[in-house]
N, C-alpha and C positions, 0 to 999 in steps of 0.2 A: 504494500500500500504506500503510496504516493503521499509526502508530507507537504500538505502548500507553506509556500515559501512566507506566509506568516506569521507563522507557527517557529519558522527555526529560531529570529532571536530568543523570545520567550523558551527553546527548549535549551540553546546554548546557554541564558543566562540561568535557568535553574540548576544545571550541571554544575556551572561555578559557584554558585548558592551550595549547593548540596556537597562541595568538593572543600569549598571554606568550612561547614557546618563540620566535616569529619576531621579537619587538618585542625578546629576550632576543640570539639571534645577527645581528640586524640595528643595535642599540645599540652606542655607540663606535666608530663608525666616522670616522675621521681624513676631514676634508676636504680635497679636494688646494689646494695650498699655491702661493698666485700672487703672495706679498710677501715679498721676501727682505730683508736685512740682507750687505751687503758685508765678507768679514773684514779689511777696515781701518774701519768702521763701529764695527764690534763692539769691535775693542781702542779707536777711540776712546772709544766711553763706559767701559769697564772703566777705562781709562785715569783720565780725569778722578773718576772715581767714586772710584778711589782714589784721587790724589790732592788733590779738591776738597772743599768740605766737603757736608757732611750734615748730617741730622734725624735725631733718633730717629724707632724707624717706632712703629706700632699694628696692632691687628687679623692679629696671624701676621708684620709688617714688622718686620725689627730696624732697618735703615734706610734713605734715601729722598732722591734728589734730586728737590727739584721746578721745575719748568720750568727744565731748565739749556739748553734751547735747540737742544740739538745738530741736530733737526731741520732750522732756518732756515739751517742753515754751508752753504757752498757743498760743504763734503766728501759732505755727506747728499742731495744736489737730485737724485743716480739714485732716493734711497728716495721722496723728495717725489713724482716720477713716477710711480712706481710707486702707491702709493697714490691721487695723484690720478684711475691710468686705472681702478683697482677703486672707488673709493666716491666718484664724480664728482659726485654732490649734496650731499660735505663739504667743509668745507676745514680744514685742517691747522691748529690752536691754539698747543698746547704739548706738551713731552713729559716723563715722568716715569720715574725710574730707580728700583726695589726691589732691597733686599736680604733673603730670606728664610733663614733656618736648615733650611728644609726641607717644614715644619711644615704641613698643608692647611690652608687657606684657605674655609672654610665657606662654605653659598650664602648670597649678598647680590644687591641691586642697590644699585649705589653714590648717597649722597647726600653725608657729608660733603667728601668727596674731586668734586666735579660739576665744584669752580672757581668763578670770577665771576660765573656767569649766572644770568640769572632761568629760571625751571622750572614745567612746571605737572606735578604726577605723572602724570595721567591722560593729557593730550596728547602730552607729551612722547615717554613711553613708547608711546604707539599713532604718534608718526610719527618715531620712531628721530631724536631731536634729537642726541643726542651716541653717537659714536661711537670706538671705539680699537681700536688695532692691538696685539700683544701679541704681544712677542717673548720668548722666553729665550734667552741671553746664553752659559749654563752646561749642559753634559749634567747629563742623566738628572732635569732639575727636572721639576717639577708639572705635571699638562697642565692645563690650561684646559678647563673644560665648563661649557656652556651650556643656558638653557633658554628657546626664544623664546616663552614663551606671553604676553603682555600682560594677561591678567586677572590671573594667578600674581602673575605680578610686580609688579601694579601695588596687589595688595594687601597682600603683602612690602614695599613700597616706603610704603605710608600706617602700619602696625609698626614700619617702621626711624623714618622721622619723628618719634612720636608718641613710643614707648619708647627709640629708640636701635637700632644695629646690632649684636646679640650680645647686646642685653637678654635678660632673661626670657620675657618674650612672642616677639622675633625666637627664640632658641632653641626654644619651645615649638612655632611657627610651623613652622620649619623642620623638626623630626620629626612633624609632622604632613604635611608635604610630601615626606619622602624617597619611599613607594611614585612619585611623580612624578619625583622626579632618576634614580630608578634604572631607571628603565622607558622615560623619552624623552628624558634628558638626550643632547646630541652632547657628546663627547669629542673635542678637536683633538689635532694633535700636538706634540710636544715639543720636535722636532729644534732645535739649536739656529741662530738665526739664521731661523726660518720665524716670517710674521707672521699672527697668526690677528684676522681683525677682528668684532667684537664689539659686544654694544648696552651702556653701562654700566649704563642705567636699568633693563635687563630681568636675570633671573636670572642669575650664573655663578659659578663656584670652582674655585678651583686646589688639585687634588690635590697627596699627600704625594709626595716625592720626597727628591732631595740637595740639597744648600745651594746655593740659586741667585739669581741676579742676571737680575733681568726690566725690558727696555726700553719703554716704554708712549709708544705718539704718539695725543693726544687731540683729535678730529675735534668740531666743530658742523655740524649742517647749515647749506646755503650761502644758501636760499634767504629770509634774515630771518626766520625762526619764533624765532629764538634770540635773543635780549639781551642787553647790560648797561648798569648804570646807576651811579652813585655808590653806591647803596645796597646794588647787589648786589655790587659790587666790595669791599666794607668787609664784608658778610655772611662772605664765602666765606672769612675769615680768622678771623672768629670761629667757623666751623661747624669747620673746620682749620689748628692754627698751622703746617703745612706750604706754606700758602697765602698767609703772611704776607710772606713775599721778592716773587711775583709782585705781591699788591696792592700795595707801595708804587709797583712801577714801571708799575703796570696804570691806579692812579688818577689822577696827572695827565694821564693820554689820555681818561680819558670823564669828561667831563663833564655829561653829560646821557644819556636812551637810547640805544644805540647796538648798530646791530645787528653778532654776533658772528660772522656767517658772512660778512662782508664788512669788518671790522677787520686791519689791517695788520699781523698777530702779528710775520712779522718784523724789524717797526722794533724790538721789545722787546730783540731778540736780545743789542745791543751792551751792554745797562745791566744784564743778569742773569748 
């Protein structure tokens, strides 16, 4: 049977109705949760967070430990496990502690915050070189949502370079992109003490929430695609003064290129 040709916009536009309505009740769907954080893990870092020192934060951060290590203690080597048997082509870096007021976290893919390594946007991004886990610490904070497309981000990511992260352009950029966060973004969950792993190079943002406290362990991949060098070591402290504690005790270890998926993170542990 013959459809009259009045009839097609009204069947094309219900198809897209009906196609939003499933991508609409099938969106934010919590991934199940296979990294946990042990609660003497947890008051450790609360612990030292309070009583060690800090940075002011940026970008939505009031403030921030950077690489205080806690990953490489022997207290942590169940979470070291556990991560190594889910993302078994990284290996474990460093890890970093926020404190947020609450506030959402707009989409980015991270560059000043990457660390010492060398980077190419485009590669990077298409074979998932850094990687992190992302805990919250505190209820009812921000979820985490992601968006894995490699093109998106990898053109997000040459805006954030060029202008900065939260420039004019990245701003512009991003409401030109919301129909996509809202439509295929994943939404993780919250609970606290669940680790959601993550691409840093590729899209995500942490929703509004309560005043929380987020654990981050920062992964390279293992198999030498990743770097550093004197120069990128000295770079990743002028791109972020948060990165300035690590490089002093990162640069007398490389001395030439060196690859980062095969660096001994935890000798650091004792001098940070």
């Amino acid at each position: 049977m013959e459809i009259p040709a009045l009839f097609l916009p009204a069947l094309v536009a219900g198809a897209a109705v009906g196609f939003a309505l499933v991508l609409f009740l099938s969106r934010g769907k919590p991934e199940p949760a296979s990294i946990r954080l042990a609660p003497e893990q947890r008051a450790a870092i609360q612990d030292h967070f309070r009583d060690g020192p800090t940075l002011a934060g940026s970008y939505g951060w009031s403030r921030r430990q950077y690489a205080p290590m806690h990953i490489h203690s022997k207290a942590f080597s169940s979470l070291r496990e556990q991560i190594a048997a889910q993302l078994p082509d990284h290996t474990v870096a460093f890890d970093v502690v926020f404190e947020s007021a609450g506030k959402r976290v707009d989409w980015h893919g991270d560059y000043e915050s990457l660390g010492p390594f060398a980077f190419d946007g485009v590669s990077s991004i298409r074979n998932h070189d850094f990687v992190s886990v992302h805990f919250n610490l505190t209820p009812d904070g921000g979820n985490l949502a992601t968006l894995d497309w490699p093109l998106v981000s990898t053109l997000h990511h040459f805006v954030i370079v060029k202008w900065g992260i939260y420039s004019r352009p990245h701003k512009l950029l991003n409401a030109l992109s919301r129909p996509l966060f809202w439509l295929f973004a994943t939404t993780r969950p919250n609970t606290v003490g669940v680790g959601n792993a993550f691409d840093n190079m590729r899209l995500h943002s942490v929703g509004a929430g309560a005043p929380r406290l987020s654990y981050v362990v920062r992964l390279v991949r293992k198999d030498g695609g990743v770097t550093m060098s004197p120069a990128t070591v000295a770079t990743c402290a002028s791109r972020s003064t948060a990165c300035e504690r690590l490089t002093k005790v990162l640069a007398p270890a490389v001395s030439g290129q060196t690859s980062a998926g095969t660096f001994p993170w935890a000798s650091l542990a004792a001098d940070l």
